[in-house]
Phi, psi and omega in degrees: 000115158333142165285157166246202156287289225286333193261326185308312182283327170292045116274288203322328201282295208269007153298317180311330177291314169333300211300304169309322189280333138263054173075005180301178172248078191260032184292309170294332202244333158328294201294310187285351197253327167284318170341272184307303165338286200300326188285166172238032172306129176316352222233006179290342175284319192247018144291314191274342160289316196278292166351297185269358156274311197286340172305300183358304260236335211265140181216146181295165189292164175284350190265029201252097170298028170220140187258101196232087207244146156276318187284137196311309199278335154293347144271000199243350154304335195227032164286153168232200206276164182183172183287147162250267186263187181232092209275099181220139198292122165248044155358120164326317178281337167309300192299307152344288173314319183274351197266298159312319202282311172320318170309306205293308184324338208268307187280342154311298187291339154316313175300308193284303213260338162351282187301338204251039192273141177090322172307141177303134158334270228287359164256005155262355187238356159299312182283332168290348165244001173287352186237354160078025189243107154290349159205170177243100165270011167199189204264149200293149187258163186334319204296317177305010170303289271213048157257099184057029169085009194242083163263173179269119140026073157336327163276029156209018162293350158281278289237359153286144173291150191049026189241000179216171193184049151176186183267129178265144161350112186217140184264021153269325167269350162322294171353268195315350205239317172305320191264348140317331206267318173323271217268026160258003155244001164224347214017191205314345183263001139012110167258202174251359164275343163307302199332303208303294196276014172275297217263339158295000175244355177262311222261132160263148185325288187301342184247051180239130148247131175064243180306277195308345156306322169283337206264314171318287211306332196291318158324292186301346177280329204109016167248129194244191199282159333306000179268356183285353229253340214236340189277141166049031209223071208280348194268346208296008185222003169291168198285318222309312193291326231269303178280004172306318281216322223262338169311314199289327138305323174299342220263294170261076198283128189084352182277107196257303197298329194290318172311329182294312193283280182329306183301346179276307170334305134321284176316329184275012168267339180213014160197176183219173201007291193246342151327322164311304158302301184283141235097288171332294203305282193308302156345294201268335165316323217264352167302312209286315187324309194280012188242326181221147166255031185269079188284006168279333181270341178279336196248348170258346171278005176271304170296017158257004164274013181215147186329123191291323185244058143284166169280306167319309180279358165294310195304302183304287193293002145289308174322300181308285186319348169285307183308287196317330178269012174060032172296199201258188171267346212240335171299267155002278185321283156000277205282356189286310192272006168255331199227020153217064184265351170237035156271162171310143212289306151326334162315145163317278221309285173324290176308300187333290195305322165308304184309303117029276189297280191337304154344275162321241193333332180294341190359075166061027173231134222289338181293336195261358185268314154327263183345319169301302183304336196229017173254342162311000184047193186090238192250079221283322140320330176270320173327263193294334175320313188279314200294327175278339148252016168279321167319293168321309162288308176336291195289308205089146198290322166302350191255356161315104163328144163310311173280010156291310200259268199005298185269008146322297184064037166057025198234113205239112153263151154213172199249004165324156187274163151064350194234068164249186180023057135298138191231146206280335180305320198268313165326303198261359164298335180261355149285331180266332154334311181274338147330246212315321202277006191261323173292332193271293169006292163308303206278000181246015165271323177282346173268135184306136196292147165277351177275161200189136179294183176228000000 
């Protein structure tokens, strides 16, 4: 598609935004951008171009306190110590349980958070008392269409109890099911050009949002990672990598680094520094999840896979410190949304730090922990899907309340090509398959070669 003025400068606006958020200085070119907007000069189409090279162009001050690197092996230098694994007797039916239970975990907090996606707290906590529900200890019921006029969305009134009788279609959960398919055909040796040339044969183009939406296109032009991930791609720190991230745990339980690695692997076709990160995280929380039922210890083996002095792991270690100082959850919520209110609804950071607080304050228990991540607004869906499969894997699927998985009925839609009449029993019997085969992966990576002169 051809440039236009008008689409050149709505990229400039929210790269510029990118850009401040990772510490650039856009003020002079803020300026050549109001400039081009007022004039009618002939020369405004290739004023709005040289405008989006020199944004190109842009690097954080040498005095920019934080350290955020791309390249895998310079985050895991500026990482700080922590278990890369977790050496704990993990029993086949255990795993089994957590593994199925990650799944259920994951499309429950999914589910859950559906109809509100995007909504502010306060008009979720508005429609909940217009309905007379002081926490959501179950999935919001029909009645919230109608309450005083503040309804949820006719396209998301099936996703209300008793309006669904399987998990509906969601692209926190394609994901989770696309990087199944990744590594039950490449295993653990997976590149981001597999990712890449995956989701053109799984995913359409129109069932894409934000980063990925950009990073497709940048495919069909012919740019692949790491430049799909950076070209024309103002979204690149958005949650999209973040929700990706959670199959790569499931894949290696107690393992935080190997899971960590693999979700980059994945993350690096469409974001950089804490889009990166926030992956990272969620990966190895959710590998560490299947090991401890400790969720303060489960949210600190994720932040030893990522840069200590990011903006995330500054953001995650006020939330501990919150926790450690006896706020309330509600308490918690207030400063998450004050003091990263100016990130995007959509960001890593903000969501990350909600995710975070549900952990923590949910203290293992699955209703309330869900129930947190999404009343808390923001990206109320993405949210709750990680917090309900970091859970999930904790507890196992047998520790799940029932009125979480019932109205499941073991039953998954998605729009993957090739991935129909899924059932969550058969994801993680085929999760545990990639369980098995990633370890023997390892253990014929670590044995010493047999060929040899004589």
């Amino acid at each position: 598609m051809a440039d236009t003025v008008e689409g050149l400068l709505a990229f400039a606006r929210e790269e510029m935004r990118q850009l401040s958020d990772e510490g650039c200085d856009t003020w002079e070119l803020e300026r050549r951008a109001d400039l081009i907007e007022r004039d009618s000069a002939p020369d405004r189409l290739q004023r709005a171009r040289s405008l989006c090279e020199a944004l190109s162009r842009l690097a954080p001050p040498d005095g920019f306190p934080y350290e955020e690197p791309d390249d895998l092996a310079a985050i895991r230098a500026r990482r700080p110590d922590g278990p890369r694994r977790i050496a704990v007797p993990l029993p086949d039916d255990i795993l089994e349980d957590r593994t199925l239970g990650a799944w259920l975990g994951r499309a429950a907090g999914c589910m859950l958070g559906k109809p509100v996606e995007g909504w502010q707290r306060e008009r979720i906590l508005d429609l909940m008392a217009g309905i007379g529900l002081a926490d959501l200890t179950d999935y919001l019921p029909d009645a919230a269409a109608g309450a005083g006029g503040r309804l949820v969305p006719e396209d998301q009134r099936p996703a209300l109890r008793g309006n669904f009788d399987r998990a509906l279609r969601d692209d926190d959960m394609d994901y989770t099911v696309v990087n199944l398919c990744i590594l039950e055909r490449n295993g653990r040796y997976f590149t981001p050009r597999h990712v890449a040339e995956s989701w053109l044969r799984h995913l359409p183009y129109a069932c894409t949002y934000t980063a990925e939406r950009a990073a497709y296109a940048n495919f069909v032009a012919g740019r692949w990672p790491p430049q799909s991930a950076t070209h024309r791609n103002p979204c690149r720190e958005w949650i999209g990598a973040q929700i990706r991230a959670d199959a790569f745990g499931y894949a290696c339980p107690a393992r935080p680094e190997e899971a960590a690695g693999l979700a980059y692997k994945d993350a690096c076709i469409s974001h950089v520094k804490n889009g990166l990160y926030g992956a990272m995280w969620v990966a190895a929380m959710v590998a560490s999840a299947f090991a401890t039922d400790d969720p303060a210890r489960v949210v600190r083996f994720g932040l030893s896979e990522i840069p200590a002095r990011s903006r995330l792991s500054e953001a995650i270690g006020r939330v501990l410190r919150w926790r450690d100082d006896g706020l309330s959850a509600e308490q918690a919520t207030d400063r998450i949304l004050e003091e990263f209110g100016r990130y995007h609804r959509v960001h890593t950071i903000n969501n990350a730090a909600i995710v975070a607080m549900a952990l923590l304050w949910g203290e293992g228990d699955f209703s309330r922990a869900v129930s947190l991540a999404v009343m808390a607004g923001l990206d109320t869906d993405c949210n709750g899907a990680t917090v309900g499969s970091v859970m999930g894997a904790m507890l196992g699927a047998s520790a799940i309340p029932g009125h979480w998985t019932a109205p499941l009925n073991d039953r998954l839609d998605t729009i993957v090509a090739g991935q129909t009449d899924l059932t969550f029993t058969g994801l993680a019997a085929r999760t545990r398959r990639v369980q098995q085969a990633l370890r023997a992966e390892a253990r014929a990576s670590s044995q010493p070669s047999s060929s040899g002169g004589s």
